[in-house]
SEMI-704644 format. One line per 4 residues: number of its first residue (from 1); for each residue x, y, z of N, C-alpha, C, O. Coordinates in nm, 3 decimals. Atoms other than C-alpha are relative to their C-alpha. Example, Ala and Ser with C-alpha at 12.3 -4.5 7.8 and 13.67 -1.06 7.14 Angstrom:
BEGIN
1) 0.089,-0.119,0.000,1.230,-0.450,0.780,0.090,0.120,0.000,0.194,0.118,0.066; -0.082,-0.119,-0.006,1.367,-0.106,0.714,-0.077,0.109,0.073,-0.026,0.220,0.090
***
This chain:
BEGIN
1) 0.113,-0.027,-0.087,-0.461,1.911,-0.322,0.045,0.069,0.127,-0.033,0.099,0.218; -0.073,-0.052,-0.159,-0.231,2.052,-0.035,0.019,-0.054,0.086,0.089,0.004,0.169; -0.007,0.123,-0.117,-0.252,1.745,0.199,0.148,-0.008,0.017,0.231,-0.004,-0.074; -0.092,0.001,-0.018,0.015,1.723,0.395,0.008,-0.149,0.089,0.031,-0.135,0.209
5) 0.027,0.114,-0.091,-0.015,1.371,0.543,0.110,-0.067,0.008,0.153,-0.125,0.107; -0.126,0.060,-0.052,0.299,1.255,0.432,0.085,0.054,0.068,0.169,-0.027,0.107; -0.115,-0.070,-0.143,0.520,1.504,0.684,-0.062,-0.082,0.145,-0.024,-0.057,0.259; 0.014,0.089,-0.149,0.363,1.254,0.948,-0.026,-0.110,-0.003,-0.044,-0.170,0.103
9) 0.007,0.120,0.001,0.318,0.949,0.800,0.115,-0.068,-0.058,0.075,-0.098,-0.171; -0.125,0.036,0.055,0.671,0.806,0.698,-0.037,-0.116,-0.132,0.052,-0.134,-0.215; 0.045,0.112,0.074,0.511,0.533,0.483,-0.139,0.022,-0.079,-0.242,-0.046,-0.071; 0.162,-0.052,0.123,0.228,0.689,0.223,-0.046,-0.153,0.005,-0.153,-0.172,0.063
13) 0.061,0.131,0.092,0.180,0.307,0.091,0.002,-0.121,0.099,-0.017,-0.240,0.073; 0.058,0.112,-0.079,0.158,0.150,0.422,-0.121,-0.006,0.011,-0.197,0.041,-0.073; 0.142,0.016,-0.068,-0.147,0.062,0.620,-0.051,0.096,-0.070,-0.086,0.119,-0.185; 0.100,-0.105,0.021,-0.289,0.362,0.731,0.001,0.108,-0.153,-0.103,0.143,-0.208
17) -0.041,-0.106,0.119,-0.125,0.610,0.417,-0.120,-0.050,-0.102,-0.190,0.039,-0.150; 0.102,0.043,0.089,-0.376,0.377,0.188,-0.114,0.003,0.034,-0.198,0.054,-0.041; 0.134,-0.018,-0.066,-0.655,0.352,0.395,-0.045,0.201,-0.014,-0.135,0.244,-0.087; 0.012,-0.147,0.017,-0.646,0.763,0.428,-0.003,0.048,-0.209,-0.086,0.120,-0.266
21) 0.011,-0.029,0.162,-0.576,0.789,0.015,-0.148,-0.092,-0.053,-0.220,-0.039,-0.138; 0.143,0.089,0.044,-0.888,0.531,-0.051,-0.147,0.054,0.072,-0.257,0.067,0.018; 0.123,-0.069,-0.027,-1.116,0.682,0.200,0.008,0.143,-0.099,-0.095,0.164,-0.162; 0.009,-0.159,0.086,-1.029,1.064,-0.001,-0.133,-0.081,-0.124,-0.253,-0.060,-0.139
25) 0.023,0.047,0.157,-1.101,0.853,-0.341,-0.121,-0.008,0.034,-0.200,0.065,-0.027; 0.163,0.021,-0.002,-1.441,0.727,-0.188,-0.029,0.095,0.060,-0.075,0.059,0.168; 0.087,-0.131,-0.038,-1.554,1.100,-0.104,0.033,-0.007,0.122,-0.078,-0.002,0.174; 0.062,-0.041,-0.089,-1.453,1.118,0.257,0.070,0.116,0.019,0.190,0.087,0.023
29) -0.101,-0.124,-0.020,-1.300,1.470,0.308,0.008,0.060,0.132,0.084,0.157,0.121; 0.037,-0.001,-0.081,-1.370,1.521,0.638,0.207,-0.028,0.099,0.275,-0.127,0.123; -0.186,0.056,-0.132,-0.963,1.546,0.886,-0.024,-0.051,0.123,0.054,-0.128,0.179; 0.025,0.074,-0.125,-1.123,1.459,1.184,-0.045,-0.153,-0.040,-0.017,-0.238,0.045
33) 0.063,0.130,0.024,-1.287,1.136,1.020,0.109,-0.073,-0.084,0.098,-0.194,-0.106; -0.050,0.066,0.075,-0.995,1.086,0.802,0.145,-0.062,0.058,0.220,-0.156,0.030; -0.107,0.070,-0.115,-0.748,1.102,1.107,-0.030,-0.142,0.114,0.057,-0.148,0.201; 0.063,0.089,-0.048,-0.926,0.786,1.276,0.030,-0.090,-0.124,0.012,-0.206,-0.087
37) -0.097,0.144,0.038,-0.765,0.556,1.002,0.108,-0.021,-0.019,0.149,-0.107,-0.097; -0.132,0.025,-0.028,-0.436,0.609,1.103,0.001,-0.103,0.107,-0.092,-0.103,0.188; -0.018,0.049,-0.077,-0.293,0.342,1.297,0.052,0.033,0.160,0.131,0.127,0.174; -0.037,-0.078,-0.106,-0.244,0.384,1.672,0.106,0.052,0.032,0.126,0.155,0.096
41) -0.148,-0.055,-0.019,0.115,0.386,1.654,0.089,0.076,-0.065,0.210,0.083,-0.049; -0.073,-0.134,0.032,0.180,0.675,1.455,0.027,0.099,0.150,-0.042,0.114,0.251; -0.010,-0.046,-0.097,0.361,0.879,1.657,-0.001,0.159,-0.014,0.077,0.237,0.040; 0.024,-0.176,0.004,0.213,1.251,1.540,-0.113,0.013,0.029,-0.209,-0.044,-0.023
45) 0.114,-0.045,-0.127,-0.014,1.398,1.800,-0.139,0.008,-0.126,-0.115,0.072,-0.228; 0.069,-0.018,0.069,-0.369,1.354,1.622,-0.049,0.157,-0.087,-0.093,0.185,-0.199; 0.041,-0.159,0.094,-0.415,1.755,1.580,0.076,-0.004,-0.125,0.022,0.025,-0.232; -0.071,-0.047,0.120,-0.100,1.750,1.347,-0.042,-0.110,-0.128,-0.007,-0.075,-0.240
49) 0.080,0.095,0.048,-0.284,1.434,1.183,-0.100,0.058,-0.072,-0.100,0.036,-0.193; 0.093,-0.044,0.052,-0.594,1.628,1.124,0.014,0.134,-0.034,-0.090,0.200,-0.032; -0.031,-0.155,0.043,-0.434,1.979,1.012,0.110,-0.048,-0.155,0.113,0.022,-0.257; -0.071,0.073,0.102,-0.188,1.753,0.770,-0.147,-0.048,-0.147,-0.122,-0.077,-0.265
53) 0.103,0.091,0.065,-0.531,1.618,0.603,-0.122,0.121,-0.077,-0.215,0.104,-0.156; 0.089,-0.101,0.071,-0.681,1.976,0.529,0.071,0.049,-0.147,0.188,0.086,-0.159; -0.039,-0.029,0.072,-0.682,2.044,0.193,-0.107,0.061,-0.147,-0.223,0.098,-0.131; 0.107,-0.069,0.080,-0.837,2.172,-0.144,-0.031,-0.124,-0.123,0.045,-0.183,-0.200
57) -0.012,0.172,0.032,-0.997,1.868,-0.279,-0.076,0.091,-0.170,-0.173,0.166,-0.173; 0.017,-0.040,0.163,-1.041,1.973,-0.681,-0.009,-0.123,-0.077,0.080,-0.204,-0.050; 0.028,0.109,0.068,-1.189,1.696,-0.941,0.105,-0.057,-0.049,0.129,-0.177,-0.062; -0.105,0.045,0.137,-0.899,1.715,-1.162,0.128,-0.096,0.118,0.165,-0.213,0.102
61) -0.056,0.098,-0.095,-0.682,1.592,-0.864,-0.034,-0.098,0.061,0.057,-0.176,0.086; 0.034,0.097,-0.049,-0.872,1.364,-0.712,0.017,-0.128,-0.064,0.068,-0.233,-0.024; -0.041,0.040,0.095,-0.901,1.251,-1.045,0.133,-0.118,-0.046,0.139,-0.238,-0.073; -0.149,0.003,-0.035,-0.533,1.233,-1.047,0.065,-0.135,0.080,0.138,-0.233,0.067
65) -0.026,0.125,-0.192,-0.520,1.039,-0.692,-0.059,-0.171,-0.073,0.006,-0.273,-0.090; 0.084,0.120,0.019,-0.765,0.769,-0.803,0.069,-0.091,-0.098,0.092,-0.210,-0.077; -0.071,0.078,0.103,-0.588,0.678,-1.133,0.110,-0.031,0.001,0.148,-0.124,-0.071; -0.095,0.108,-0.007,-0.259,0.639,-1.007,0.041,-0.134,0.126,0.125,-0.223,0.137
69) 0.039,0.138,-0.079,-0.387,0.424,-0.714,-0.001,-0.118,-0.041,0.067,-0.212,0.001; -0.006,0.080,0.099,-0.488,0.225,-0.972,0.085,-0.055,-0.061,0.080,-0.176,-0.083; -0.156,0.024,0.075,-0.170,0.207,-1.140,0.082,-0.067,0.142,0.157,-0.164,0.130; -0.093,0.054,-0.075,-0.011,0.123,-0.849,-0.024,-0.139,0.057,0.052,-0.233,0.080
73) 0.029,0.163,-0.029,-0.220,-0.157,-0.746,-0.014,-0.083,-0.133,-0.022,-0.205,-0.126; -0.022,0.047,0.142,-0.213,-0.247,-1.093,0.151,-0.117,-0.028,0.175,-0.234,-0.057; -0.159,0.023,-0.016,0.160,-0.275,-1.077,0.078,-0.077,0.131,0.190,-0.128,0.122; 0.023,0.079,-0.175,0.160,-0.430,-0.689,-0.050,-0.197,-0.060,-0.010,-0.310,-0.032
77) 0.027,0.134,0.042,-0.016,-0.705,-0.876,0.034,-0.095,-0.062,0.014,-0.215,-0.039; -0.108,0.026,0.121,0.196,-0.762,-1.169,0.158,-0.097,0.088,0.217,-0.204,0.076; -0.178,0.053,-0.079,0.539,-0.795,-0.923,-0.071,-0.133,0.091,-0.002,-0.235,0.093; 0.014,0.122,-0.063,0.335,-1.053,-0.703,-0.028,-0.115,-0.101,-0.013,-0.233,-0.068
81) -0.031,0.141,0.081,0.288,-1.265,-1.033,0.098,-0.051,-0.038,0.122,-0.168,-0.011; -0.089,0.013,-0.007,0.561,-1.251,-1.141,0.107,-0.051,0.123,0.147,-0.166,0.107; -0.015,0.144,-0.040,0.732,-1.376,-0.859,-0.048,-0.113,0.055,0.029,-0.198,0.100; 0.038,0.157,-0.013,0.513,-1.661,-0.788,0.064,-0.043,-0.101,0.165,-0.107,-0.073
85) -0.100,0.064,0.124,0.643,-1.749,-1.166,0.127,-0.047,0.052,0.154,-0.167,0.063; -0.108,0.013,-0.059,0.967,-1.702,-1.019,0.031,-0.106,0.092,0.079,-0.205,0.037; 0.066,0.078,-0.088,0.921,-1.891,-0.739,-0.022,-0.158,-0.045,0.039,-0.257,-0.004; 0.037,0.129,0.079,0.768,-2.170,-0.948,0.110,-0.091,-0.059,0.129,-0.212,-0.045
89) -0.100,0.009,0.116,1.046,-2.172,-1.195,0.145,-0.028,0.147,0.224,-0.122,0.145; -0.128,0.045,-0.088,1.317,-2.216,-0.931,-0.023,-0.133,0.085,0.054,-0.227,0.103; 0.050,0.178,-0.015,1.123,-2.508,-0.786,0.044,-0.126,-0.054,0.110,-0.224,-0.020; -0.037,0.071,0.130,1.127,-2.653,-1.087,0.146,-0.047,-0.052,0.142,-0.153,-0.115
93) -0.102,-0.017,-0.034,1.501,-2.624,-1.091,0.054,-0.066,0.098,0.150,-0.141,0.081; -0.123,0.071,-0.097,1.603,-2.734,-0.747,-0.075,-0.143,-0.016,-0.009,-0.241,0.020; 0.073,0.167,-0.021,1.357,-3.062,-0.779,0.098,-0.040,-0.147,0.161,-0.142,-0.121; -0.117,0.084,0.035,1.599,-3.142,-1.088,0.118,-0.057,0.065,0.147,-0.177,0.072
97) -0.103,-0.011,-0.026,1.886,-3.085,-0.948,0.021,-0.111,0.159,0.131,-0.159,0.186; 0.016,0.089,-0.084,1.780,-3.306,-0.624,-0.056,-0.122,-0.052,0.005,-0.213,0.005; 0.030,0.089,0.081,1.634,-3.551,-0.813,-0.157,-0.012,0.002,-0.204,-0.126,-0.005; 0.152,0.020,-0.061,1.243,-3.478,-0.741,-0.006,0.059,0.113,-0.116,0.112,0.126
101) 0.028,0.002,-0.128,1.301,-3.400,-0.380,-0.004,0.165,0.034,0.093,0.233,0.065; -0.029,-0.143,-0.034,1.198,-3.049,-0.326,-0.119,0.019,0.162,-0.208,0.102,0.180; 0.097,0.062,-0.133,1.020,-3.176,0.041,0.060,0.146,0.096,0.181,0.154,0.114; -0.042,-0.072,-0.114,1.049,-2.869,0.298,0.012,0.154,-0.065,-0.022,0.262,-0.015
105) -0.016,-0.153,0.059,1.138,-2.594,0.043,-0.115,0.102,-0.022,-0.111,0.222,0.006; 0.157,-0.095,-0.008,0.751,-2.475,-0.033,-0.013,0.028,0.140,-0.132,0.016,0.166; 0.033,-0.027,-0.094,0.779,-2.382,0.320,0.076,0.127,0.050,0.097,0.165,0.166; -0.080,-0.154,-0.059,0.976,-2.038,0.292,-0.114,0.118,0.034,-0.221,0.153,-0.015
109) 0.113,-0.086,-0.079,0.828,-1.793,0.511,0.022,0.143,-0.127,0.114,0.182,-0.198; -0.018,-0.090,0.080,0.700,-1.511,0.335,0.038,0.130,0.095,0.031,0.105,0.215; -0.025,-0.030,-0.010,0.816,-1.172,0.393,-0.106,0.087,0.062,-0.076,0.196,0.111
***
């Protein structure tokens, strides 16, 4: 589509990078409206924000955009079950190995 958003956003799949790819998906095409869900502390002057965001928005890409969003939160979802399993399963593990006593450990900060 020509968007150039990632030369100023270092992180496509943070915050704002998703928020900007999800508003496209729900029709908003608009660089001035689409630079207003970047977070404040990007540090590229809003013009290069809203000149990064012009582009040639074609079905077949959008297309494109939408379905591997999908896939990705698809796959985003998958790795967080997996390790809760994980997670679970090592529980399970140190409360043998202590004899029951797994008191304090459900309390690892998450990341």
């Amino acid at each position: 589509m020509n968007i150039k958003i990632h030369t100023v956003i270092s992180d496509i799949l943070g915050v704002s990078g998703m928020n900007i790819v999800k508003a496209i998906i729900a029709g908003e095409r608009d660089p001035q409206n689409l630079s207003t869900l970047c977070d404040p502390r990007i540090k590229a002057p809003k013009e290069e924000i809203v000149k990064s965001l012009q582009g040639v928005w074609n079905e077949e890409c959008l297309f494109f955009l939408e379905q591997a969003v999908e896939n990705y939160e698809f796959h985003q979802k998958q790795i967080k079950s997996c390790e809760e399993k994980i997670k679970q399963q090592l529980l399970k593990q140190v409360a043998i190995i202590k004899e029951g006593d797994i008191s304090g450990l459900e309390q690892v900060p998450k990341k």
